[in-house]
C-alpha positions in Angstrom: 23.0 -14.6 -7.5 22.9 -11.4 -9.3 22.1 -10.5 -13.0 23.5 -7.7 -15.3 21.2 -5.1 -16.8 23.0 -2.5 -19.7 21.8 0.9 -19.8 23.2 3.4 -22.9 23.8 6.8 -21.9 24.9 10.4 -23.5 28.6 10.1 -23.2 28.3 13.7 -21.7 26.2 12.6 -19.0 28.4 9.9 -18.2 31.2 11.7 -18.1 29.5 14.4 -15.8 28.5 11.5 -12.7 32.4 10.6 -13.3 33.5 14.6 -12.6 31.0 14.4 -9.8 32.1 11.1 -8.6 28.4 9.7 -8.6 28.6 6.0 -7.6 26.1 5.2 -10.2 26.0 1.7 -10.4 25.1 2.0 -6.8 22.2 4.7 -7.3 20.8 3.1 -9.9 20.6 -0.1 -7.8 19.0 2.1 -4.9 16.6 3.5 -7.7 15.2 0.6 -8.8 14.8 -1.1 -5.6 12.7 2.1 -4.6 10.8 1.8 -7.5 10.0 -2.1 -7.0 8.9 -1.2 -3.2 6.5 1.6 -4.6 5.0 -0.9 -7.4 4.8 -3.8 -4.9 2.6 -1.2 -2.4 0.6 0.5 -4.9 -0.6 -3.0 -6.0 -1.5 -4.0 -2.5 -3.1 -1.1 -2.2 -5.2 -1.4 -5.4 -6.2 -5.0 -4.9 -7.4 -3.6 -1.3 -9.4 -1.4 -2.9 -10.9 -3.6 -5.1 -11.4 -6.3 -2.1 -13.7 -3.5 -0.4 -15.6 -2.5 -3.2 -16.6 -6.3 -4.1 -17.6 -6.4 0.0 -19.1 -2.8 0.7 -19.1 -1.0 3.7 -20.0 -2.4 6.7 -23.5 -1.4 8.2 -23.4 0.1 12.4 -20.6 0.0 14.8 -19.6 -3.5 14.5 -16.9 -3.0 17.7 -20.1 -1.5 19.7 -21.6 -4.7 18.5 -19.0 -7.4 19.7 -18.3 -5.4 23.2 -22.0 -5.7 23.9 -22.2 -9.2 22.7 -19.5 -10.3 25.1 -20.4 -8.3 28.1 -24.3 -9.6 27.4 -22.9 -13.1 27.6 -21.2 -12.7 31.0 
């Protein structure tokens, strides 16, 4: 299912992408995808953040750690 969104534009501009032949309808579409993909990663990438400062860094070499453990317990 789709949904209809209006934009209003200068009637110059429009009449510009229609000389050019810009598919419009379709860049815009592309345009806000794009934009929906950056906002969804930028989000991820701030609640990351936030997730690491509420844990802190994590002290030593913690692979170092687990290799040794396992080897030890061989």
């Amino acid at each position: 299912m789709s949904a209809i969104i209006t934009v209003r534009i200068p009637k110059e501009l429009k009449r510009k992408l229609d000389e050019l032949g810009i598919d419009y309808s379709k860049e815009i579409r592309k345009f806000l995808e794009d934009l929906v993909h950056r906002e969804m990663i930028h989000r991820a990438v701030s609640r990351a953040l936030e997730i690491q400062k509420k844990t802190g860094r994590v002290r030593g070499n913690l692979a170092a750690e687990f290799i040794r453990e396992d080897r030890d317990e061989r």
